[in-house]
N, C-alpha and C positions, 0 to 999 in steps of 0.2 A: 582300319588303322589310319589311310590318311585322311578319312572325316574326323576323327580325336585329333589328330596333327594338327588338321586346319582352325578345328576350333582353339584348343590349346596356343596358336600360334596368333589367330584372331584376339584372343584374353589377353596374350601379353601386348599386343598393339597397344587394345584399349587403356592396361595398365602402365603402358610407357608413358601415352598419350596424357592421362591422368597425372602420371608424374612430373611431368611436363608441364605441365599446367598449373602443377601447383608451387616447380621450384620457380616459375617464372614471375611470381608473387613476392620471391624469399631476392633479396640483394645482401653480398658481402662485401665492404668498403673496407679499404686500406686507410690505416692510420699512421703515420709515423712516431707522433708522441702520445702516451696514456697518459689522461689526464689527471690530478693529482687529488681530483673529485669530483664531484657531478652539480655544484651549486655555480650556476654563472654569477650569482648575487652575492659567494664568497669568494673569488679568485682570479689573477689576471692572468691566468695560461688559458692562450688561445684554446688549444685542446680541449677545455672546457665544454666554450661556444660550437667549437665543430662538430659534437657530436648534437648537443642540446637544442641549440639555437634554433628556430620556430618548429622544431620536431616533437619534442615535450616541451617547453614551455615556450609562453608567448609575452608579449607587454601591450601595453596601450594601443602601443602605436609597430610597425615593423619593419626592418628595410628591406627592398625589393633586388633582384638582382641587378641592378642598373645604378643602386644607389639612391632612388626614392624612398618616400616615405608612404606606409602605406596601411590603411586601417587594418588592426587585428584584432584585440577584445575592445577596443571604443570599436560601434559601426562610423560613429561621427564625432566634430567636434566643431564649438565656436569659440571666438576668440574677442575680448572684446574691444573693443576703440582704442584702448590706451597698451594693448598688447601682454596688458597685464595677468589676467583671468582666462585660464582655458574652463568651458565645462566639455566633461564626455558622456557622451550617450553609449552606455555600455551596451554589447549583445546581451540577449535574455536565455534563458536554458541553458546557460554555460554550465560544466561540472568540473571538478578537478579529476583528477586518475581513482582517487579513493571514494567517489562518490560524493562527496560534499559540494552544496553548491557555491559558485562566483559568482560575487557581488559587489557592489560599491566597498564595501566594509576591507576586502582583500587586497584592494588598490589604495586606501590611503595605510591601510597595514605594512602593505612593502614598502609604497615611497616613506611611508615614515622611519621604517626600521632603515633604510637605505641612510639616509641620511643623520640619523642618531649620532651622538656623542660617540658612542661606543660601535657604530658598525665597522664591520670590516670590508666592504663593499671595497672593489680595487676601483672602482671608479668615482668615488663617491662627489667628489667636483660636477658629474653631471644633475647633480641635484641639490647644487649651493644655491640656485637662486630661488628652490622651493620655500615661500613662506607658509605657508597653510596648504593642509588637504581636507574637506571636506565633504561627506554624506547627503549631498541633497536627499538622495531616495537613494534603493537599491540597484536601481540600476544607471545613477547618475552621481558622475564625480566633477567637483569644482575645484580646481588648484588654482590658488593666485601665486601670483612670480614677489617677489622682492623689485623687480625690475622686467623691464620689456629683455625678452632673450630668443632673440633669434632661430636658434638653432633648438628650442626646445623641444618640438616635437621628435625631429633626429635624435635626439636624444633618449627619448623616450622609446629607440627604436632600439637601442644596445641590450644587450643581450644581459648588460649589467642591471637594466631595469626591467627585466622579467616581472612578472607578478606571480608572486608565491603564499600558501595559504598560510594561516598563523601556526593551525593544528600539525601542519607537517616539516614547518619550514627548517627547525634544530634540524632536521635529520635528511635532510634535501640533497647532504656530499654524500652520500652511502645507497639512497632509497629516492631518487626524484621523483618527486609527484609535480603535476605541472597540468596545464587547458589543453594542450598541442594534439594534432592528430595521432600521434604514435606515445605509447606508455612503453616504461621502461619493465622489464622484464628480467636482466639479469647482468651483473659485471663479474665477467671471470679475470681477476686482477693479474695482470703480465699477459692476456693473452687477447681478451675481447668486451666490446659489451651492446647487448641486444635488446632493441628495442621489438616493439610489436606493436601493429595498428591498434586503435582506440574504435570499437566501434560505438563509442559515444559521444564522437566527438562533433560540438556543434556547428564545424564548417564542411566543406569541400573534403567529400571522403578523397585518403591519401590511395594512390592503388598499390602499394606494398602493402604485405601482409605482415613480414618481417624484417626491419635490417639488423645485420650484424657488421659491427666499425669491431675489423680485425687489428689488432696493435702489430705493424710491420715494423721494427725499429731499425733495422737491415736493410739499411738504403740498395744490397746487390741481393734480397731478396724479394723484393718487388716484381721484377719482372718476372724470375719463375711461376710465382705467386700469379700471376696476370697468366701466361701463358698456359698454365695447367689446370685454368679454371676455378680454382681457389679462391681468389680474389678476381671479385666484376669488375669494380672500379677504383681507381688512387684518383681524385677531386683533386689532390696537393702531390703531385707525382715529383720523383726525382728530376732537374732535368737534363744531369749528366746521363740519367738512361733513355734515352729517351727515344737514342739513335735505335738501339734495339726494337725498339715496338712502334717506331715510324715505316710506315708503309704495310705493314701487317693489315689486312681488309677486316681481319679479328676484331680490331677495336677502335677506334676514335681518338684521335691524338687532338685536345685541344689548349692553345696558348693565350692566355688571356691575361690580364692586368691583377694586381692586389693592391693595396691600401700600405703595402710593409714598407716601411721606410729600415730598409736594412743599414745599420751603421756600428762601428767599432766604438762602442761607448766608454766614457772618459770618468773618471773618480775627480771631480771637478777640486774637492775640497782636501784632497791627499795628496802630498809632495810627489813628485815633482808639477803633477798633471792639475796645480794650482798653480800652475804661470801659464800667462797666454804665448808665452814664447815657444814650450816646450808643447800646446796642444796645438798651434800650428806647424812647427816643425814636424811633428806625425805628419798634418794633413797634409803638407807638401813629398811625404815621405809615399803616400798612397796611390801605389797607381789604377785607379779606381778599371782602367779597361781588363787588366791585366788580372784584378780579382774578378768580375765579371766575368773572362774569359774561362778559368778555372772553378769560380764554385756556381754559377748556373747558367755554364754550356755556352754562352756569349748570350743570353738571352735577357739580363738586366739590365734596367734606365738607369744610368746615371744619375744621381743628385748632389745637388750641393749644397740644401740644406733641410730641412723635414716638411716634406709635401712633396704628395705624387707629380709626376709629370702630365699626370691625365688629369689634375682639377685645373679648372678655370686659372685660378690662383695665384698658380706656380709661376717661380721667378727660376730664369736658369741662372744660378751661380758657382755651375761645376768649372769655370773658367778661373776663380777665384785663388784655387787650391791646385793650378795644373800641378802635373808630377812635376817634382823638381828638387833631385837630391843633394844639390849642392847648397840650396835656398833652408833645405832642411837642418843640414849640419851649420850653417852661419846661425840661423837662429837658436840651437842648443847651444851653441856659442855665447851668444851675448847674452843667455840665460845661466850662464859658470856649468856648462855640461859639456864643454869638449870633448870630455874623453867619454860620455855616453853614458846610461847609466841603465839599472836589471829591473824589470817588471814583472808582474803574470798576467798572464792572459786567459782569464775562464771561457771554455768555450761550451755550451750546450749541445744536444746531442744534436741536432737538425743541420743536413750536409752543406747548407749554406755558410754554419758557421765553424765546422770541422775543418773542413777546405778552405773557406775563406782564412780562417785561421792560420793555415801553417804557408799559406800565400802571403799575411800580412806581416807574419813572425820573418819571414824572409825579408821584405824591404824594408822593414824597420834597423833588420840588422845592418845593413845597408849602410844606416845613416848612426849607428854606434848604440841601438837601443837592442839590448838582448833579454828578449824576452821567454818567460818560461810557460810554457802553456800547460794548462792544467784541465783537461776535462771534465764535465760533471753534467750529472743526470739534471734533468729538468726540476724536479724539487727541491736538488742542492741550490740551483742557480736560483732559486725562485724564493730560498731562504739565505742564501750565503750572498748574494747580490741583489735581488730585487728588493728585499727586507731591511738585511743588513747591512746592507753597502760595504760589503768587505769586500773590496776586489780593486783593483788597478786598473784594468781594460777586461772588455765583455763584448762579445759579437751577438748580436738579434737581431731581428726584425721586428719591429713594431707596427701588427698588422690592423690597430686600430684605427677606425675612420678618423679625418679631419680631428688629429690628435695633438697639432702643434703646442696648447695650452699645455700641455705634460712638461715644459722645459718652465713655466711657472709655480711648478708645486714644489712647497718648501721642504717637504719632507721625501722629494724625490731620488730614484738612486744616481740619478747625475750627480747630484749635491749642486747642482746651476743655482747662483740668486745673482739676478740683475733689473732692477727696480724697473727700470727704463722696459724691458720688453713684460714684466708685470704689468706695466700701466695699460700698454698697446693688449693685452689679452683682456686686461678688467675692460676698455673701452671698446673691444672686438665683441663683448659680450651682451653691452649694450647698444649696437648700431645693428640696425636691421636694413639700414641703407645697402645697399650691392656694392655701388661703388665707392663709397667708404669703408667696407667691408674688405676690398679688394687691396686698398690703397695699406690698411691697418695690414692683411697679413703679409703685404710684400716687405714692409717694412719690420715686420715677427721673423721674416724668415732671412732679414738680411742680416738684422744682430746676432742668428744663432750663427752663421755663417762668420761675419767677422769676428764673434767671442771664439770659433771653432770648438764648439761645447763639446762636440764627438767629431768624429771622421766619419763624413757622409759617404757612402759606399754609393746606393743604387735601389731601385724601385724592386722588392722581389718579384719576379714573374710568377702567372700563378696557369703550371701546366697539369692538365685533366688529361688523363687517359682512362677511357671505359671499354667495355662491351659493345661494337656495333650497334648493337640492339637494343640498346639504352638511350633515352632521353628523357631530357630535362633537369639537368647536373645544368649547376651556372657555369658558362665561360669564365666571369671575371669575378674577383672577392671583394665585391665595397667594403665586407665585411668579412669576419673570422667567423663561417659556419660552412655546413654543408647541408644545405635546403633540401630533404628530401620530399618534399608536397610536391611538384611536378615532378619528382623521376618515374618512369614505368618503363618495361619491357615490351617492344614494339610488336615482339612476336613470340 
């Protein structure tokens, strides 16, 4: 009897051990927003990119965690004298998820559809200066520019210029097919969606076997969620909780930088907030410490106007706009708004902007602006505002790289047109000089500043909490993704 015991007890070892082993393969990531589809090459919700971005699909070229550029389906590229002509030397034995192979043919397919009359591409300005793509051979692409552009390869690194196949591409929001180390597997809509390794994939096997990106929308369900082993890791964690799961030897608490220029966005071309009177009196209405302090923990940069604190770049002009509510109310003044006047304020579900919200609903009131805030899901905001420009004021983060040219697009939902910071983006687009480069965006970032196009809040912070036993989750977001090629489980 205890020889059967000891065996029996030896089997389930081994069976633990086994189990062990193999959920150590499986990672479940916390999401705060589901995304409103799976095609980065049709939509501008981050969500998108966080789950997709170099997971399933790749581009030419891709960004590193540091914010480099760095080859993914080109192994290489040249460039020629006049800055004008990239060729790329593609990887060879590439396939998609469905078995088909990548070739030269897939890469002028997507830059072309990207740029079409008719695309829907939310970025599609990173592919204005494309004049031609052509097929040297299969596994060589030649794009010339319109013009020398600096920034083109970066460009080429956005998750907006994915390379996608022709055969699959309609159906790419529902079913992604993509090159990436991990194929997608399943979206259980409201709840999750899972990817699975690719063992066909032509790079650097991934060492997860499975991830599952859990939709958390319950910024005070997180931590349970972490605590009970349910969810391994939140990459974009809350960072009003944070206090809870600091010091915990469980997991890794880490704070790092994003790209989000978080700000209270302005209906530039709708009464009242088409007087500059009445969109600096907000900004003097905002006291940027005081929403920091309130919607992420004290842990936000202050800005003063779109660009990080961590590029080169940056000009500090958060002194421009100090709080100052008497400065507020004299300018509604000499705009015929004495007595103040009623707005909305759509806020999206992410805690940055639910909090930030009913902090900025307060000091507005402050200064006689009484505002009604109106909540809405992430696809209402993304057709009711992003699309439509129906809205007054809007809180986001814009967590795209090096995206100040967005306050140039005509058909954008600021409704911003000012010829003069047009000029300095067309001529930013042509200087591959640095320090002309340098000189062009100080002076991009001083006009959004004195036009006060929005209310510049603060840099979003970007805090990771995992598993102890987790690494290689990026500290910081150059970009809107969550890289899963270097995560694994230590032990």
């Amino acid at each position: 009897m205890k020889l059967w015991k000891t065996i029996l007890t030896a089997a389930a070892l081994v069976l633990s051990a086994e189990t062990s082993a193999f959920a150590a393969r499986d990672l479940v990531i916390g999401i705060t927003l589901e995304p409103p589809h799976l095609d980065p090459t049709a939509g501008a919700a981050a969500a998108i990119d966080e789950v997709l971005y170099a997971n399933v699909f790749e581009g030419l070229t891709r960004i590193g965690p540091n914010g480099e550029v760095l080859p993914a389906l080109a192994e290489s590229w040249t460039v020629s004298d006049d800055g004008k002509v990239y060729t790329f030397k593609l990887h060879s034995g590439v396939k998609f998820h469905d078995g088909t192979d990548f070739n030269a043919d897939d890469v002028k397919f997507s830059l072309d559809r990207a740029r079409a009359d008719n695309s829907v591409n939310a970025q599609k300005g990173l592919f204005a200066a494309i004049d031609t793509v052509e097929m040297v051979d299969p596994a060589t692409v030649r794009i010339t520019l319109k013009n020398p552009q600096s920034s083109f390869l970066y460009n080429m690194g956005w998750g907006d210029a994915v390379i996608v196949a022709p055969e699959t591409a309609d159906t790419n929001k529902e079913t992604p097919v993509g090159t990436g180390p991990f194929k997608f597997q399943n979206w259980a809509k409201g709840s999750s969606i899972t990817l699975i390794r690719s063992d066909a994939y032509w790079g650097a096997p991934v060492s997860l076997d499975k991830a599952e990106f859990r939709i958390v929308t319950d910024a005070a369900a997180a931590v349970p969620a972490l605590l009970s082993g349910d969810v391994q890791a939140f990459p974009f964690f809350d960072p009003d909780s944070v206090a809870q799961i600091q010091g915990d030897p469980r997991f890794k608490v880490v704070i790092g930088a994003t790209e989000g220029e978080t700000i209270l966005s302005m209906n530039n071309k709708k009464p009242p907030f088409d007087r500059l009177q009445v969109r600096q009196a907000i900004s003097f209405a905002l006291d940027r410490k005081a929403i920091i302090d309130g919607a992420s923990a004290g842990l936000g940069v202050p800005i003063g106007s779109h660009m990080s604190p961590a590029n080169k770049a940056y000009v500090d002009l958060t002194g421009l706009y100090a709080h100052n509510v008497e400065k507020a109310r004299e300018l509604l003044k000499e705009a015929g708004l004495e007595n103040g006047f009623k707005a909305t304020l759509k806020l999206p579900p992410p805690p940055y902007a639910r909090l930030g919200g009913e902090i900025i609903a307060s000091q507005l009131r402050d200064v006689g602006i009484d505002l009604q805030i109106v909540p809405v899901e992430w696809a209402q905001w993304l057709d009711q505002v992003f699309t439509k420009k129906d809205y007054d004021l809007t809180i986001v983060s814009h967590t795209e790289p090096n995206d100040i040219d967005i306050y140039s697009r005509k058909d954008y939902y600021f409704n911003y047109d000012n010829p003069t910071f047009d000029k300095i983006i067309a001529d930013l687009n042509l200087t591959s000089d640095e320090a002309k480069r340098m000189t062009l965006l100080g002076e991009a970032q001083k006009i959004l500043a004195d036009d006060a196009v929005v209310g510049f809040l603060y840099e979003l912070p970007k805090v990771g909490v995992w598993d102890a036993k987790l690494e290689g989750f990026w500290a910081n977001a150059p970009i809107q993704a969550n890289d899963l090629t270097k995560v694994k489980w230590t032990e």
